[in-house]
C-alpha positions in Angstrom: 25.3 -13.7 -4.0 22.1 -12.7 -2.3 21.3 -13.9 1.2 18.0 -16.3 1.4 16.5 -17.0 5.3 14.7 -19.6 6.3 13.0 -18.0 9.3 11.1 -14.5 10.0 13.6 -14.4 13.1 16.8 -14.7 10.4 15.2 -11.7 8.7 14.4 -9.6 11.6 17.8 -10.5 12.9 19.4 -9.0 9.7 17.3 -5.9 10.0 18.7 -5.7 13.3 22.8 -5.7 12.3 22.2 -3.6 9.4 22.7 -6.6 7.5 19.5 -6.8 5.2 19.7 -6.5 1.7 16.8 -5.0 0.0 13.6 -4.6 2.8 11.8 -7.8 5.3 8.8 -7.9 3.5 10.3 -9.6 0.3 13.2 -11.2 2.1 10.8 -14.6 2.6 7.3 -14.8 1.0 4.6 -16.3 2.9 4.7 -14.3 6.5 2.6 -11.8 7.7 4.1 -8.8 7.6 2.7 -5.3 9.2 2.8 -1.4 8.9 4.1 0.2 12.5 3.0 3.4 13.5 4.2 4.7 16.9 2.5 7.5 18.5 2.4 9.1 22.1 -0.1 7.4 24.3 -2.1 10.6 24.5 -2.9 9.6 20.7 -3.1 6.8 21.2 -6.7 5.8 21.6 -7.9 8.0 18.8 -5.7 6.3 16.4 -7.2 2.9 17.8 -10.5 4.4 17.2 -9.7 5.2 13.5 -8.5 2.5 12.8 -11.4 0.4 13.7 -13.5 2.7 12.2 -11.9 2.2 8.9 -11.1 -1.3 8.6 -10.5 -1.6 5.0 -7.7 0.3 5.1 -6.3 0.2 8.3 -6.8 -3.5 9.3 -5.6 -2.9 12.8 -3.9 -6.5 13.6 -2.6 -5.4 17.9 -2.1 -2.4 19.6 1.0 -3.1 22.2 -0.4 -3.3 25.6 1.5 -0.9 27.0 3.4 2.6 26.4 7.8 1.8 25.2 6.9 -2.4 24.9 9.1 -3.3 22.5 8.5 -7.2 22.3 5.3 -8.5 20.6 6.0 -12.9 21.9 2.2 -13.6 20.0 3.4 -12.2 16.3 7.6 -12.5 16.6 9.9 -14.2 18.8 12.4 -11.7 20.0 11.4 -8.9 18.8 13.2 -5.5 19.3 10.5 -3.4 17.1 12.8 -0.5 18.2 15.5 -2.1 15.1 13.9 -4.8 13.5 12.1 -3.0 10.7 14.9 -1.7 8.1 14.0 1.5 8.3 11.8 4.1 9.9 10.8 7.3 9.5 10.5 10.2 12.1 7.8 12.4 11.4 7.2 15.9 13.7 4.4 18.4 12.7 3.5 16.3 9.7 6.7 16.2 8.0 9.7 13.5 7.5 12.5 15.2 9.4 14.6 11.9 9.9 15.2 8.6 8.4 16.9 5.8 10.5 18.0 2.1 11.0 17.0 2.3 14.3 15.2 4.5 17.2 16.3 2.8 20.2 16.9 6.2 21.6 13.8 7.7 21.3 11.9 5.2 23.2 12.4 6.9 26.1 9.2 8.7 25.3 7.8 5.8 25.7 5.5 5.4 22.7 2.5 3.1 21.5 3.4 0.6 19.0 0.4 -0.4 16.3 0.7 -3.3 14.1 -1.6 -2.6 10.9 -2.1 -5.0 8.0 -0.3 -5.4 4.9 -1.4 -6.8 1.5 2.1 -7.6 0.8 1.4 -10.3 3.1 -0.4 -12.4 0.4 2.4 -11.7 -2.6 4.3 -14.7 -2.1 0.8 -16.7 -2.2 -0.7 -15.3 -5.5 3.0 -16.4 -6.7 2.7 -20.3 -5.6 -0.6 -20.2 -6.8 0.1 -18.4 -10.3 -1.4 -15.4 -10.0 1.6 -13.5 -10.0 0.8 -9.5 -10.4 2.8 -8.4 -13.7 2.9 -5.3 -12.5 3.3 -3.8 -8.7 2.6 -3.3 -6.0 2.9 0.1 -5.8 1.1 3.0 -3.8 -0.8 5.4 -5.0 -3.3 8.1 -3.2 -7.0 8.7 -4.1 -9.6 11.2 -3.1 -11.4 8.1 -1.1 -12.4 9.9 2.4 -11.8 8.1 5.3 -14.0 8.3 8.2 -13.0 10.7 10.6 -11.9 10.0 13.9 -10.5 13.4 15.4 -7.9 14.3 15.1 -7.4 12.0 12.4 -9.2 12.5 9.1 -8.0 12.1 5.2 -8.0 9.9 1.9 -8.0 6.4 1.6 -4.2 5.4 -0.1 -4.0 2.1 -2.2 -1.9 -0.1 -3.5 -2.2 -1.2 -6.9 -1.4 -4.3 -8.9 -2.1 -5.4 -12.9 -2.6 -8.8 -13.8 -3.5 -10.4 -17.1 -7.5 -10.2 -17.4 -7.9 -14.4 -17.0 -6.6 -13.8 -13.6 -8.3 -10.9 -12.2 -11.7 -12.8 -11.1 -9.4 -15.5 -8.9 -7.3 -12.8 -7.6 -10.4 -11.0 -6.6 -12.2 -14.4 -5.0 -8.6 -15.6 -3.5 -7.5 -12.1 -1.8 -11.0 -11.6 0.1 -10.3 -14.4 2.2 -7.4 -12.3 3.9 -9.4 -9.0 5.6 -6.4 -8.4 7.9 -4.4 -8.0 4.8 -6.9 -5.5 3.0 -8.9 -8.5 1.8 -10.2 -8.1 -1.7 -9.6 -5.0 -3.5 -11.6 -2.0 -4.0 -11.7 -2.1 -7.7 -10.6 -2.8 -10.9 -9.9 -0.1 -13.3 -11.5 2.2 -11.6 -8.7 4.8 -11.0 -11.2 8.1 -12.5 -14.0 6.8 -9.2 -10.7 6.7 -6.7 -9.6 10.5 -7.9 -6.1 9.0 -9.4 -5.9 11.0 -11.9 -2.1 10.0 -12.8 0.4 7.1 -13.3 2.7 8.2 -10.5 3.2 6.3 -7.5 3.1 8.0 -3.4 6.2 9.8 -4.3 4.7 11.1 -7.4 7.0 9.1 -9.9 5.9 8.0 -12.9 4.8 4.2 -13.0 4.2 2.4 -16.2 1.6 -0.6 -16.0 2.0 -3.1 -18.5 -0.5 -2.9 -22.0 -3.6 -5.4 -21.6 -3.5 -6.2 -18.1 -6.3 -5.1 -15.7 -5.5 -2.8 -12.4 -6.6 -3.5 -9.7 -6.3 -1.5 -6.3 -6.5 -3.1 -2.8 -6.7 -0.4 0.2 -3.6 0.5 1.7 -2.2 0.2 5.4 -0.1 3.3 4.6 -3.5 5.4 5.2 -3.0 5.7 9.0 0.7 6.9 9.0 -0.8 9.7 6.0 -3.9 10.7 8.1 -1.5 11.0 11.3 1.0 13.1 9.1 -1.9 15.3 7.8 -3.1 15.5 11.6 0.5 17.1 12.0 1.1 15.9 15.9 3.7 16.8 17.3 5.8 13.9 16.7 5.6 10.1 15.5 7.3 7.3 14.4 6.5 5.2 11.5 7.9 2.6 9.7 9.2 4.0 5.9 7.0 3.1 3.2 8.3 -0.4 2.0 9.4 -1.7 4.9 6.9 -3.6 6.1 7.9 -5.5 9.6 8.1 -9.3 8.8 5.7 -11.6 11.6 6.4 -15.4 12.6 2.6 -15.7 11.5 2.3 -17.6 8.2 -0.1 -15.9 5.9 -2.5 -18.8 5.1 -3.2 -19.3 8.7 -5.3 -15.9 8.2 -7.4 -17.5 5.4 -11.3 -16.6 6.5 -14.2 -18.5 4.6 
């Protein structure tokens, strides 16, 4: 029998013991949830600067105040970000060497911890409002460039989504009213101007999008881990693809006119 929560904290919590079945972000629709990059603090402001610089697809939502904080009390009450995603994923010279539950040890490098943006935030609501996507989401890379902020520089990533065509248009209107969750998308069938050239997802799998719906492509807060991988520092931490870190913040609360 699959375990429901009633609270971000339950979900967290689970992540925490090892106890969570599947990943936070789908555990309880509605939340906020985020991307988590962690980089040494002499990258630090460089990332910030990227970020900022490309807002579409890095909708930068905090930078941690200061090098190994671990607790965030504005987005999630007791937070341990050093357990609470599910699953990270330890990158050194641009490559996944490691994939853990948690990385309580290595904090004694004392990293800085950004939060960035995620259009899964806004599944749930396109579900209680009927716009459910028939297919997705899913990742996918384009030739987009981003704009360069050294030593970071690379393609825009995106996350795609089919819907019958009598949705699209609300979709569109409803999903631009979230800009720290990508906002509205950057397209609709449009995968020859993004360079996607295939139906294979990030880790080059074949996906298969429903006959007759319309795709549509929202930017994609996995960009900044990709640009930081391509940058090939020396070492970082990032959350894995998927396991978005579930916030306290309910998603409509973000609603901009």
């Amino acid at each position: 029998m699959a375990v429901s929560y009633s609270t971000p904290l339950q979900v967290r919590h689970a992540a925490r013991a090892n106890t969570l079945e599947g990943v936070a972000s789908r555990a309880l629709p509605g939340y906020l949830c985020v991307n988590v990059a962690f980089l040494r603090e002499k990258y630090a402001d460089a990332f910030e600067a990227f970020c900022l610089a490309n807002p579409k697809p890095c909708p930068l939502i905090k930078r941690f105040d200061r090098p190994g904080q671990t607790d965030c009390p504005e987005y999630a009450e007791d937070l341990d970000i050093r357990t609470d995603l599910g699953s990270y994923d330890i990158v050194r010279h641009g490559e996944v060497v490691e994939q853990r539950k948690d990385i309580v040890d290595l904090f004694d490098q004392a990293p800085v911890s950004f939060l960035i943006g995620s259009s899964v935030s806004f599944d749930g609501l396109l579900a209680e409002k009927g716009y459910a996507a028939a297919f997705g989401p899913t990742i996918q890379l384009t030739t987009v460039p981003c704009e360069p902020v050294e030593p970071f520089r690379g393609n825009m990533a995106v996350t795609i989504r089919s819907f019958d065509p009598a949705l699209c248009d609300d979709v569109w209107e409803f999903t631009s009213h979230f800009p720290q969750c990508h906002g509205a998308p950057v397209g609709k069938n449009n995968a020859a101007e993004l360079g996607i050239e295939e139906d294979v997802n990030l880790s080059g799998q074949p996906i298969e999008v429903p006959a007759g719906t319309d795709r549509l492509y929202w930017a994609c807060g996995i960009t900044p881990r990709i640009v930081a991988e391509q940058a090939k520092l020396p070492f970082m931490i990032s959350y894995t693809p998927g396991h978005a870190m579930i916030t306290d913040v309910p998603t409509e609360s973000l609603y901009r006119e």
